[in-house]
C-alpha positions in Angstrom: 2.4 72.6 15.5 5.7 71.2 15.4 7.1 69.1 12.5 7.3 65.8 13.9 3.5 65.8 13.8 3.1 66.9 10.9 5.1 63.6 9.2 2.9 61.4 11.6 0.2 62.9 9.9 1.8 62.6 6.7 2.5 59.2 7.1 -1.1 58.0 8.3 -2.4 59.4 5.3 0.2 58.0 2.9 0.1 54.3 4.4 -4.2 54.5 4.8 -5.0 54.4 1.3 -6.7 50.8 1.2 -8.6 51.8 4.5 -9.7 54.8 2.9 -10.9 53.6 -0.5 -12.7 50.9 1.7 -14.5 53.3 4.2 -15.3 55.7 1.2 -16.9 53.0 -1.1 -18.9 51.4 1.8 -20.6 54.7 2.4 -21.2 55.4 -1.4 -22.7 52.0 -1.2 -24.9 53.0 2.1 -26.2 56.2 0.9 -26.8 55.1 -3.1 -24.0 57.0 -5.1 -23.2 54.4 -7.0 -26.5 54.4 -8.6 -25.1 57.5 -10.4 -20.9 56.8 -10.1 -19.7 53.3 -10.7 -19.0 50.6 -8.2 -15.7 49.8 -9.4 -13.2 49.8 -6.4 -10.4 51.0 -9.2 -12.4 54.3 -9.8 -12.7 54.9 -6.2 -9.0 54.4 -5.3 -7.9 57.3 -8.2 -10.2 59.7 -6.3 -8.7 58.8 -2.9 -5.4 58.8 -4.2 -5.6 62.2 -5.4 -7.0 63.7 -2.2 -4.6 62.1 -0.1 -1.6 63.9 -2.7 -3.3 67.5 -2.0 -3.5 66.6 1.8 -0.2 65.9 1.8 1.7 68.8 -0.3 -0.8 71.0 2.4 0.5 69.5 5.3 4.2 68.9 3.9 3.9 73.5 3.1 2.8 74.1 5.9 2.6 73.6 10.3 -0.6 75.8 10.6 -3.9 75.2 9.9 -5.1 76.8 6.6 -7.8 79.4 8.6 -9.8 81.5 6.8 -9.3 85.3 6.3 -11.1 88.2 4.4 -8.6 89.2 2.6 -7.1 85.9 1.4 -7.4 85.2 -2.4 -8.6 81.7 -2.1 -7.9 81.1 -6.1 -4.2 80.8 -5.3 -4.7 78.5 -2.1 -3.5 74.6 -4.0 -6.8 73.3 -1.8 -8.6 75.5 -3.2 -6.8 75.0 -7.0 -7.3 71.6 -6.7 -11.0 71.7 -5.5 -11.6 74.0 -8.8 -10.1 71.5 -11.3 -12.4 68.6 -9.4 -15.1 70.8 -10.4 -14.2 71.2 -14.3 -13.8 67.6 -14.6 -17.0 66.3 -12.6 -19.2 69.0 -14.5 -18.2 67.6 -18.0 -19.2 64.3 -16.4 -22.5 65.4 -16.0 -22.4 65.3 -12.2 -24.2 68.3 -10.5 -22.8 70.8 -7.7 -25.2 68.7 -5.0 -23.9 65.2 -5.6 -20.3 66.3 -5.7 -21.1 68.1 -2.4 -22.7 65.4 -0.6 -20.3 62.8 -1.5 -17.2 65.1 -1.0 -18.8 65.1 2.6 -18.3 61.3 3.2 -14.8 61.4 1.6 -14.2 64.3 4.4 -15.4 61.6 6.8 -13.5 59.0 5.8 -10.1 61.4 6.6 -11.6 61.8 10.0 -12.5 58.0 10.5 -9.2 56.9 10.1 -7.5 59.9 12.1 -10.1 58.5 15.0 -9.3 54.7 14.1 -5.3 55.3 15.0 -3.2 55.3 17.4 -2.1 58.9 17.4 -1.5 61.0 20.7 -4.9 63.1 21.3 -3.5 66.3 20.8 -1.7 65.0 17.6 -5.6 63.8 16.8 -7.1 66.8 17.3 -4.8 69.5 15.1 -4.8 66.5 12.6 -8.8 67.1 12.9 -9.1 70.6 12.9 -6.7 70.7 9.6 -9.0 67.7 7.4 -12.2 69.8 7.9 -10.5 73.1 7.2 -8.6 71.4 4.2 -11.9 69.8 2.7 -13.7 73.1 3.6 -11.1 74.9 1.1 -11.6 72.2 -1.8 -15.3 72.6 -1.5 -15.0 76.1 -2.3 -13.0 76.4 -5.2 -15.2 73.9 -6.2 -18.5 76.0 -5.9 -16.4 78.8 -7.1 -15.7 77.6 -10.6 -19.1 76.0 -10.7 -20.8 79.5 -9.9 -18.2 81.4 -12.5 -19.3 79.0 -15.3 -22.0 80.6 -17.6 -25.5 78.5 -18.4 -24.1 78.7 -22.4 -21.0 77.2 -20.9 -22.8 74.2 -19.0 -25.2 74.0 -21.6 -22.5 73.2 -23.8 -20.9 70.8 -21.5 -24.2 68.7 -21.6 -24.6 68.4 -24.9 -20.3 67.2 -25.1 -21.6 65.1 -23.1 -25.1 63.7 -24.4 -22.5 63.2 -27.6 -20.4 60.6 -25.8 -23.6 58.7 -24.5 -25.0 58.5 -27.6 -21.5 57.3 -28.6 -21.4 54.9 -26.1 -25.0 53.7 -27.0 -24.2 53.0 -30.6 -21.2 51.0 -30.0 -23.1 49.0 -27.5 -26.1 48.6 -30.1 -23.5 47.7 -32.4 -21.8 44.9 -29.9 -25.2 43.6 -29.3 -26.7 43.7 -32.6 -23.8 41.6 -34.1 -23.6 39.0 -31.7 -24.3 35.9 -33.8 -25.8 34.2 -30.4 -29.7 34.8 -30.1 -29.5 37.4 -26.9 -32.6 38.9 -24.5 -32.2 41.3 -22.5 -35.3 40.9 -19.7 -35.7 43.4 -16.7 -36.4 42.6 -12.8 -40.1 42.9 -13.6 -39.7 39.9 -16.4 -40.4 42.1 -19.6 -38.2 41.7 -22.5 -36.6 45.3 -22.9 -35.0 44.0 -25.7 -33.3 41.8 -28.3 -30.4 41.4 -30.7 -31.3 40.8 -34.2 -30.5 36.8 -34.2 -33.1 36.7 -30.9 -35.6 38.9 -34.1 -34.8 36.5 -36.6 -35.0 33.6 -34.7 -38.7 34.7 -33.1 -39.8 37.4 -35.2 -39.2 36.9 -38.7 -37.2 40.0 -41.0 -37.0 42.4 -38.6 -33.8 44.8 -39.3 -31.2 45.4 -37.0 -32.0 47.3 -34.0 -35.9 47.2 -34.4 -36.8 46.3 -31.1 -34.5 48.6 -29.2 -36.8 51.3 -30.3 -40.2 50.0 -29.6 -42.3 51.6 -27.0 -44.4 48.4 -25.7 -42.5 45.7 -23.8 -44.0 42.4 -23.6 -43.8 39.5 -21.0 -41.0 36.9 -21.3 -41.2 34.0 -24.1 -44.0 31.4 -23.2 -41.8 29.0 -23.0 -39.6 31.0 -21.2 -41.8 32.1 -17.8 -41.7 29.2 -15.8 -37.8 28.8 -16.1 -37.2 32.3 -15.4 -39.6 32.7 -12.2 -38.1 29.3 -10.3 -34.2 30.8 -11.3 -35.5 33.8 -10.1 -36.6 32.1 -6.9 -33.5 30.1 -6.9 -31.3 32.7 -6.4 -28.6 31.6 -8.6 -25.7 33.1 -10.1 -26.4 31.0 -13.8 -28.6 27.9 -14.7 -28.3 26.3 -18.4 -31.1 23.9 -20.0 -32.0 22.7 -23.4 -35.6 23.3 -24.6 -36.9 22.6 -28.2 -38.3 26.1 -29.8 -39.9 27.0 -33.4 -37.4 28.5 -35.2 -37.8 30.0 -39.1 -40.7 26.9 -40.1 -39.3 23.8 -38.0 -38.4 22.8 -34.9 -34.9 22.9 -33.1 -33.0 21.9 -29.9 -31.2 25.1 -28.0 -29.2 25.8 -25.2 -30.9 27.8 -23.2 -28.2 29.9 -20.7 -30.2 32.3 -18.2 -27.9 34.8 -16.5 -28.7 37.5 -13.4 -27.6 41.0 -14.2 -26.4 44.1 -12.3 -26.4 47.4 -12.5 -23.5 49.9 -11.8 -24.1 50.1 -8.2 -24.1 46.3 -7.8 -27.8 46.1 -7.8 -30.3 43.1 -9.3 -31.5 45.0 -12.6 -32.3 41.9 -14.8 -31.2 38.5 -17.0 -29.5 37.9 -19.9 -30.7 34.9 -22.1 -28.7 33.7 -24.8 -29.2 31.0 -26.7 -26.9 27.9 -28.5 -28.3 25.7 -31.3 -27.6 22.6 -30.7 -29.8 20.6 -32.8 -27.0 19.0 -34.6 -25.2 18.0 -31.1 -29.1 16.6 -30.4 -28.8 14.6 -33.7 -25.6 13.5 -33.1 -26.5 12.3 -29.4 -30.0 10.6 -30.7 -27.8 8.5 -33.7 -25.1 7.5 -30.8 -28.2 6.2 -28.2 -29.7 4.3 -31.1 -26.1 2.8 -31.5 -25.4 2.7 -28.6 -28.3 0.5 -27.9 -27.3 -2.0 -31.0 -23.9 -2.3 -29.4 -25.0 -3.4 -26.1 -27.0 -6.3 -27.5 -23.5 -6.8 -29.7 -21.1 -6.7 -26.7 -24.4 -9.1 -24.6 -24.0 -11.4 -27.8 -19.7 -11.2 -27.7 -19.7 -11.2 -23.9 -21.9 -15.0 -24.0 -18.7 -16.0 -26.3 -15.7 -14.4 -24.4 -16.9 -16.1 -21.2 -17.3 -19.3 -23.1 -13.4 -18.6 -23.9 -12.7 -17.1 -20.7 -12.4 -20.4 -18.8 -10.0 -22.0 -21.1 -8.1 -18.2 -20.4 -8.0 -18.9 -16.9 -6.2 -22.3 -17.4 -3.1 -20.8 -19.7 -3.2 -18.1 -17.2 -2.5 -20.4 -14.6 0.2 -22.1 -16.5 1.5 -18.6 -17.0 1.5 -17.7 -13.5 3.3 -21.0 -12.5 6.3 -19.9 -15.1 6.2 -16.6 -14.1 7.1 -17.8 -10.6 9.8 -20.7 -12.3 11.3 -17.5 -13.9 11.2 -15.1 -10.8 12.5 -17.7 -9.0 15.6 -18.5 -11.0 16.1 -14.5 -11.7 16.2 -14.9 -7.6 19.0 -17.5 -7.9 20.8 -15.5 -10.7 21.4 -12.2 -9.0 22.3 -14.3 -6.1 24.9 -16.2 -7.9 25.9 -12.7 -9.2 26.1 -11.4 -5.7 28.2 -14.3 -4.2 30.6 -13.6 -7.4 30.9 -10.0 -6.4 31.8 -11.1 -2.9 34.0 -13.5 -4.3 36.1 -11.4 -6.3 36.2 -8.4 -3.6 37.2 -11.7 -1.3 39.9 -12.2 -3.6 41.6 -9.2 -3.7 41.3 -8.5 -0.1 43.3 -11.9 0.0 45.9 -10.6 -2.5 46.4 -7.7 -1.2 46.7 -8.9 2.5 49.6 -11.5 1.2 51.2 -8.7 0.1 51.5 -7.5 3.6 52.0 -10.4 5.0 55.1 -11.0 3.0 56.7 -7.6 4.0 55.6 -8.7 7.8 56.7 -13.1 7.3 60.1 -11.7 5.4 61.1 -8.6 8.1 60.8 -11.2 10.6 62.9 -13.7 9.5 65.5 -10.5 8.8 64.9 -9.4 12.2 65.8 -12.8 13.3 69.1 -13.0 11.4 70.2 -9.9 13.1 69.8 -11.0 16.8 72.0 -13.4 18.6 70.6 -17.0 19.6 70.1 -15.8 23.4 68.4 -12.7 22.3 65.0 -12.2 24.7 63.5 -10.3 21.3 63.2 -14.0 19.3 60.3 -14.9 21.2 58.2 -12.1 20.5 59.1 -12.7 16.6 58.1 -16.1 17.0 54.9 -15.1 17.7 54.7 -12.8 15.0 55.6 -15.8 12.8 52.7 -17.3 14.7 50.3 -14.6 13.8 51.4 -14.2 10.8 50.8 -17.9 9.7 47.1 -18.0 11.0 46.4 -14.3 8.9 47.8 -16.4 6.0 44.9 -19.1 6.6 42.7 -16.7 6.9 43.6 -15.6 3.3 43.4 -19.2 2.1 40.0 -19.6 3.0 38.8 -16.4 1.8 41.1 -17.3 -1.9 38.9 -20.7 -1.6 35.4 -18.4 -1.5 36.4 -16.6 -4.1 37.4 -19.9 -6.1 40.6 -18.9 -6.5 42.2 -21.6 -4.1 45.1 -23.7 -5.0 43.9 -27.8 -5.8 45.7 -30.6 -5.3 43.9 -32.5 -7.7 43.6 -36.5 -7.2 41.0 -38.7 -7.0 38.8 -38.7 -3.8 36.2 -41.8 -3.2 33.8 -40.2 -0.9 33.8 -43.4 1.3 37.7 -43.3 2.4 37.1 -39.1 2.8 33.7 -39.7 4.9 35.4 -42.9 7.1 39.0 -40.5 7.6 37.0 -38.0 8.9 34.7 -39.7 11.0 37.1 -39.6 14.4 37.6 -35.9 13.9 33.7 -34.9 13.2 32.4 -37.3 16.6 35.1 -34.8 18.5 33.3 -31.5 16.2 30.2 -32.4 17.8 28.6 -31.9 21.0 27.9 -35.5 22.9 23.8 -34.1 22.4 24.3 -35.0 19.0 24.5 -38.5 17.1 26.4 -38.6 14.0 25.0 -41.1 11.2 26.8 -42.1 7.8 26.0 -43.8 4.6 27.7 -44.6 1.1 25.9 -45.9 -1.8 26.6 -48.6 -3.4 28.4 -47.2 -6.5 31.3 -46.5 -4.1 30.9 -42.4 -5.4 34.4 -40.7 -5.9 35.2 -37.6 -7.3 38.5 -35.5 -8.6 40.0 -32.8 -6.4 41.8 -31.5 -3.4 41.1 -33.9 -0.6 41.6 -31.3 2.2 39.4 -28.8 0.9 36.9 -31.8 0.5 37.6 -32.7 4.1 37.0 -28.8 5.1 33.5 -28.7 3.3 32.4 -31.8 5.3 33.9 -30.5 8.2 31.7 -27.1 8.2 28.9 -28.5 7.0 28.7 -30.9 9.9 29.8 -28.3 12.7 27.0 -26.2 11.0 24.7 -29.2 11.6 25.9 -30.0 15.2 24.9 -26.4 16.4 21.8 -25.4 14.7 20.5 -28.7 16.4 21.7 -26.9 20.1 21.6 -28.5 23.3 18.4 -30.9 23.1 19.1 -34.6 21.0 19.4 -34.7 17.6 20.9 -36.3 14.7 23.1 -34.9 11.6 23.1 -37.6 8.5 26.2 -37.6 6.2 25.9 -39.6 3.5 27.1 -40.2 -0.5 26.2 -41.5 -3.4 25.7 -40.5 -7.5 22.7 -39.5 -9.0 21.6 -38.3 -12.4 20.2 -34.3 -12.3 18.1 -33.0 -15.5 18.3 -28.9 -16.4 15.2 -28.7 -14.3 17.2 -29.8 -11.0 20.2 -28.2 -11.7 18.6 -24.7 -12.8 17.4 -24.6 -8.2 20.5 -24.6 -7.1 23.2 -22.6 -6.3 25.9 -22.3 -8.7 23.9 -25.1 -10.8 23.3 -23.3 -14.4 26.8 -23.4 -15.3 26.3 -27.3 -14.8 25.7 -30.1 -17.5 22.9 -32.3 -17.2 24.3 -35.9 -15.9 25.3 -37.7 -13.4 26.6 -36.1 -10.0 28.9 -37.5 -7.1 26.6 -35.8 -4.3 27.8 -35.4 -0.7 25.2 -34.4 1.4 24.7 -33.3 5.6 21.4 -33.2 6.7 20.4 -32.0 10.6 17.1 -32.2 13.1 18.0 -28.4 14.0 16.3 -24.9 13.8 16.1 -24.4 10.6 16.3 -21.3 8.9 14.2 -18.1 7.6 14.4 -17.1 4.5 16.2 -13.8 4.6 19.1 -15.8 6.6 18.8 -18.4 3.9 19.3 -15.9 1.6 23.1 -14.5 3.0 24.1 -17.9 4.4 26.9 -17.6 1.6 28.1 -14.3 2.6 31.9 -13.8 3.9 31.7 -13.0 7.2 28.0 -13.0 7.8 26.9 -15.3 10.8 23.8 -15.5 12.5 26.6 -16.5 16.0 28.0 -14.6 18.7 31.3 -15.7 18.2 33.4 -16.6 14.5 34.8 -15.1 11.4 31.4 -15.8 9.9 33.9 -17.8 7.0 32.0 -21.5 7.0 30.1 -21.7 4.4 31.4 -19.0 2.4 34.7 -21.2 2.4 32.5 -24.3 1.5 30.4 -22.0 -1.4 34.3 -21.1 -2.9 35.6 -24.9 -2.5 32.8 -26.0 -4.5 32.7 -23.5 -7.0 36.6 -24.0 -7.8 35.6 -28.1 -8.0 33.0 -27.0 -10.2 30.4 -28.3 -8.2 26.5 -27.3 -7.2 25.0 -26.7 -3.9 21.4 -27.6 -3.1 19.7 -26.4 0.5 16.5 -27.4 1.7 15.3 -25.7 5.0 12.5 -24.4 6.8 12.2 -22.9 10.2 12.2 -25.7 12.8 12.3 -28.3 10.4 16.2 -28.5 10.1 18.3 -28.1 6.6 19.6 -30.4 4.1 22.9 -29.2 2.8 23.3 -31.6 -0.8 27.5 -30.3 -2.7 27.2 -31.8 -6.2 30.3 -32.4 -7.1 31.7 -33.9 -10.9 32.4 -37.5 -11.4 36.5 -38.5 -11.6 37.7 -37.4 -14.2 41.0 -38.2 -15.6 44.0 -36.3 -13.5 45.4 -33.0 -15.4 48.8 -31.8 -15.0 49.9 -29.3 -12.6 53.0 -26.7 -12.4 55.8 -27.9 -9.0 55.0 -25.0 -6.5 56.3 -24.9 -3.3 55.4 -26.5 -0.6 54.4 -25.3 3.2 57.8 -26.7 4.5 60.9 -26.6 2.8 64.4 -27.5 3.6 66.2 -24.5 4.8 69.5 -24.1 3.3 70.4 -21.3 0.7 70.6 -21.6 -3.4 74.2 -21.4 -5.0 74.9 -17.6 -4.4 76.0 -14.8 -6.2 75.0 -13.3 -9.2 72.3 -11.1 -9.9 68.4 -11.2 -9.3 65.3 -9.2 -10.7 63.0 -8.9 -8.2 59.8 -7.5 -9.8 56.5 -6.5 -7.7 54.3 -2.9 -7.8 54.2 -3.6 -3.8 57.2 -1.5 -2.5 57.7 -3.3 0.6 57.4 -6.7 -1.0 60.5 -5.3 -3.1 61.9 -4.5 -0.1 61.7 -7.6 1.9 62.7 -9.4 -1.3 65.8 -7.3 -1.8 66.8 -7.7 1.8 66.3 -11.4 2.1 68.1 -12.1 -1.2 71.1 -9.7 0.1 71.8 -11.7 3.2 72.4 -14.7 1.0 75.2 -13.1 -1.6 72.6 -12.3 -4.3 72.9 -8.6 -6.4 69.2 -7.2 -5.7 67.9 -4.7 -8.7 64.1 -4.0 -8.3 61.5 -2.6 -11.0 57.7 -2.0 -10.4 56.3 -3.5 -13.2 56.6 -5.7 -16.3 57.9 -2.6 -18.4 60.1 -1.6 -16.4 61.7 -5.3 -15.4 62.2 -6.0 -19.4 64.0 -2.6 -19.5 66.2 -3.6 -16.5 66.8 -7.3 -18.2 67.8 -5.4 -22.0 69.9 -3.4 -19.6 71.6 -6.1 -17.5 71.8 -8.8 -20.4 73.6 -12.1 -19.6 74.5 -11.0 -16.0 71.1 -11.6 -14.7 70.4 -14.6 -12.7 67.4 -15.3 -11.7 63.8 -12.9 -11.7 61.2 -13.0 -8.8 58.1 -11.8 -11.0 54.9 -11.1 -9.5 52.0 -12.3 -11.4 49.3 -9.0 -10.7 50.9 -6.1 -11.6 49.7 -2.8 -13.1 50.9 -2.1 -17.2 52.2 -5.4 -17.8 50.9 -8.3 -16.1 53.3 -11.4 -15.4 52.3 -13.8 -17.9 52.7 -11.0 -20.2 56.5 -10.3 -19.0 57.4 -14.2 -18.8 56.6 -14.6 -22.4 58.9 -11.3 -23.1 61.7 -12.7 -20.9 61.5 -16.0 -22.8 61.8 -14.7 -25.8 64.7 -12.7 -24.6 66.2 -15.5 -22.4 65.0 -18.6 -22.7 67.2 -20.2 -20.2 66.3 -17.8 -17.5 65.4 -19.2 -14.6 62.0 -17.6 -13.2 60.2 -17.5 -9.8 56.5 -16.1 -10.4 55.1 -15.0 -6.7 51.5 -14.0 -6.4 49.0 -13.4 -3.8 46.6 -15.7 -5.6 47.2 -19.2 -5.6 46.9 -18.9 -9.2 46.1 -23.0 -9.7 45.5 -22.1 -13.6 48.5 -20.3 -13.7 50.3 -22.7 -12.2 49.0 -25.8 -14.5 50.0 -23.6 -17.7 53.8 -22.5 -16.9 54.2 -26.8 -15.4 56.1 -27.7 -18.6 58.7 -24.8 -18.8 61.7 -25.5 -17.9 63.4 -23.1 -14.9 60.0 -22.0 -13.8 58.1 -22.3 -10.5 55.4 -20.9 -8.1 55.9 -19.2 -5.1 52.6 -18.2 -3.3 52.7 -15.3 -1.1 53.2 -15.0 1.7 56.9 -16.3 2.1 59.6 -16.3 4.4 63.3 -16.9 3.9 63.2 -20.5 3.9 60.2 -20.9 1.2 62.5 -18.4 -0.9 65.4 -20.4 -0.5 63.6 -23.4 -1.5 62.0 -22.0 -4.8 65.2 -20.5 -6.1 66.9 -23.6 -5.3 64.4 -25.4 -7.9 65.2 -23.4 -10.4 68.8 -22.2 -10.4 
């Protein structure tokens, strides 16, 4: 036969060994060879596995099948070695030539099952056939072979080897179950005790000694109290069933767990129960004390119960008045992180702003030098222009985002809401749509306020555009009105931007429309930089009019519901006296340039801002040097000493700030003359530096003409 089927073979075998041990045990099962082997699958896979190894080494050695001849000396033939070494160990087991024969017949079978079950050529099949029986008809005899060489002396003394292990076995299983401390019964299928452990004696039959039972000949019923429990689980078919029953035990009576258990032999078979048994008189005891208790407590917690309803009531009222604060405090938490949230904006607002003035410097100051270099009849000055142009309306822009963030420049004087509310009358009935009428009041107490009267006129102006187009197209009114009032913590602590108020008296500007109204998560970003519930718009309204307040150090108080219109109140402080404020340069100057020559600092971490500043001051005479901070400019000024002019010093700067390096350049010069730039408006700043001499403001973004005019005001 050739090799190739040989390894099929081979490799059936090899990878069949949980189809085998399965086919083999199901017909030990069938025809009752378990009764007198063991049912354990573990036992069964050993024996397979073993077979299957001699199979293989056969079929590995050799192509043919192993035929029989008469002058073969079957001792040396491995099937025939390894049938003879089943045979020594089998016999010492007690197992006789027919039961090793008859079951060796069904493990032959199972070979031949599986060779049938695959998928094999037929011819592969049928040499694979022919070579299982003759291999099984080798191992069967050298398997009667050594049983029919071994003497009766020899067997005899196999059996009694063996009659010394079971009666091994059967003392260390007396042992086990004579030293359980558990009360155990062993009862068979027919329901007669065959025995007892020597608690089960003790508990039931007095002083017996150990073992006593076991070797009694008569075998009694079960316990009386036992019989009807064990027929119904009986009945029942189940696996385990537990009870209690009270029993006579030693003189007195006693509560016991009573746990009934279905036993089987070593072919799998129904052979019996197991009862054991748990004392639990003490748990009993236990359980009766707790039910008596148990009982006194419930008329306690009746008795308790009558008074905590009684209190209950009186409960429900400070819960109320808990809930109610609960919601005060959720609700000003609410206004909090919202307050936080617009400060957030604010500052990001801010920055952007500085930072965009920066450019817009380098852009405002390159145009102007652009200019300079181009003849009057240049076509190129007209698209500079409108650069200029552009550039102007991105510096807006930046003003109103420097207002939201509250970091706007003031022009603090006093404002009587009647003259701001009257001036802007003509301009608000051209704001509004013809749809909409536009009604004003002013207390009594002719209101007025301190601050910047333009910023003042851009809240109202918003506020009332806002009005005009969340009433639409259909009729409508907006109300603009002013007055004072008096606002308590209480008050205050609802609106926007009101904790970090004083209780007191208020100048209150308010705009109140018939429009739409608004929901509550649109309420809730109203104050957002370019958020906007519109088409069309920078989205900057009332963010502007949120910073404006703020830097007034106002309040803002909304009312509004969805299609019931809003009510916009600004709380804003009464006039106070006017504070001083630093000279800063104003949107237009007279051109015309400073007394030149001479040296100047120009100090800014923004490298084209240095570079538009050096440029601009060259055209006019000036020596440019440049550093990119305050260290570095007080280095350039030790340096330079009484040579230097004039500094341009930028206010935000990384290492040293500009405050920082004006008090340093003080103390080095104090007569030297100072320009402090920033892309902040810096109002604060502003104030403080308004009584040193040589010092002024320039906000950003500036041209040629607005540098001319600063340096003029201080050189």
């Amino acid at each position: 036969m050739p090799t190739a089927t040989t390894s099929e073979l081979v490799r059936l075998f090899e990878q069949g060994e949980d189809e085998l041990v399965e086919r083999v045990l199901a017909y030990a099962r069938r025809q009752d060879y378990t009764r007198y082997t063991t049912p354990l699958q573990a036992a069964w896979r050993a024996s397979v596995a073993g077979l299957t190894q001699a199979l293989v080494r056969t079929l590995s050695g050799s192509a043919d099948v192993p035929e029989f001849r008469p002058d073969d000396d079957v001792t040396r033939d491995p099937c025939c070695a390894f049938g003879i070494l089943e045979a020594q160990r089998h016999r010492a087991r007690g197992i006789d030539l027919e039961l090793f024969l008859g079951l060796m017949k069904y493990y032959e079978q199972s070979f031949l099952d599986l060779l049938e079950a695959s998928a094999l050529p037929a011819a592969t099949k049928g040499f694979g056939t022919l070579f299982v029986r003759r291999f099984f008809d080798r191992v069967e005899m050298g398997f009667s072979l050594e049983w029919l060489r071994t003497s009766e002396l020899d067997r005899l003394e196999e059996l009694r080897r063996a009659n010394r292990e079971l009666a091994e076995e059967k003392s260390l299983y007396l042992t086990i179950f004579e030293s359980a401390g558990l009360p155990l019964l062993l009862i068979d299928e027919e329901g007669r005790v065959r025995n007892l452990n020597f608690a089960a004696a003790q508990l039931f039959h007095g002083s017996l000694t150990p073992g006593a039972f076991y070797y009694r000949k008569d075998q009694q019923g079960p316990p009386p109290w036992l019989a009807e429990d064990l027929e119904s689980f009986r009945a029942a078919r189940d696996a385990e069933r537990v009870f209690e029953r009270d029993l006579a035990a030693r003189g007195e009576t006693r509560r016991f767990e009573v746990r009934l258990r279905r036993t089987l032999d070593v072919s799998g078979r129904f052979a019996g129960f197991t009862v054991s048994l748990q004392d639990v008189t003490a748990r009993a005891e236990v359980e009766r004390v707790l039910s008596e208790a148990r009982d006194g407590l419930e008329q306690r917690v009746q008795a308790r119960t009558r008074q905590l309803d009684q209190a209950l009531e009186a409960l429900r009222g400070e819960m109320r008045q808990r809930a109610q604060a609960e919601e005060e405090r959720r609700r000003l938490e609410a206004q909090v992180l919202q307050s936080q949230k617009l400060e957030s904006l604010g500052v990001l607002a801010g920055g952007i702003a500085h930072d965009f003035n920066n450019l817009l410097t380098a852009i405002v100051g390159n145009a102007d030098l652009a200019r300079l270099a181009l003849p009057r009849e240049s076509p190129a000055l007209e698209p500079l222009d409108d650069v200029g142009r552009a550039a102007d309306r991105a510096a807006e822009l930046c003003r109103q985002m420097l207002a939201y963030a509250g970091r706007g420049r003031l022009e603090r004087r006093r404002v009587p809401l009647r003259e701001l509310i009257e001036e802007m009358t003509a301009l608000l009935g051209v704001a509004v749509p013809k749809n909409v009428r536009l009604e004003t009041s002013v207390g009594h107490d002719e209101p007025a306020t301190e601050g910047d009267a333009s910023q003042l006129r851009q809240v109202l102006l918003n506020l009332v555009t806002n009005a005009a187009e969340a009433i639409g197209e259909r009729e409508g009114t907006v109300f603009v009105s002013a007055r004072s009032d008096v606002f308590d913590r209480a008050r205050l602590d609802r609106m926007e931007l009101g904790r970090a108020l004083a209780p007191g008296r208020y100048v209150v500007l308010s705009v109140v429309d018939e429009g739409c109204g608004m929901r509550p998560e649109v309420r809730a970003r109203i104050f957002e930089p370019f958020y906007s519930t519109k088409f069309t718009g920078r989205g900057l309204g009332l963010a502007t009019v949120f910073g404006i307040v703020r830097g007034h150090g106002g309040a803002l108080d909304i009312e509004t519901a969805e299609g019931r219109g809003s009510s916009f109140r600004v709380l804003l402080p009464l006039a106070p006296a006017l504070p001083a404020r630093a000279e800063i340069a104003p949107g237009g100057v007279e051109d015309g340039p400073p007394a030149a020559g001479g040296t100047v600092l120009v100090v800014d971490d923004e490298p084209s801002v240095l570079g538009v500043g050096r440029a601009l001051l060259q055209r006019d005479g000036f020596t440019v040097l440049t550093a990119g901070d305050g260290e570095a400019a007080l280095d350039v000024v030790d340096q330079v000493g009484p040579g230097l002019r004039v500094v341009l010093l930028d206010l935000t700067m990384p290492r040293r700030d500009g405050l920082s390096t004006l008090t340093a350049l003080r103390e080095r010069r104090p007569d030297l003359p100072v320009v402090l730039t920033s892309g902040y408006d810096h109002v604060d700043v502003a104030e403080s530096v308004s009584g040193l001499p040589r010092v002024t403001v320039l906000q950003k973004p500036f041209g040629r003409a607005r540098l001319r005019a600063a340096l003029r005001r201080v050189l």
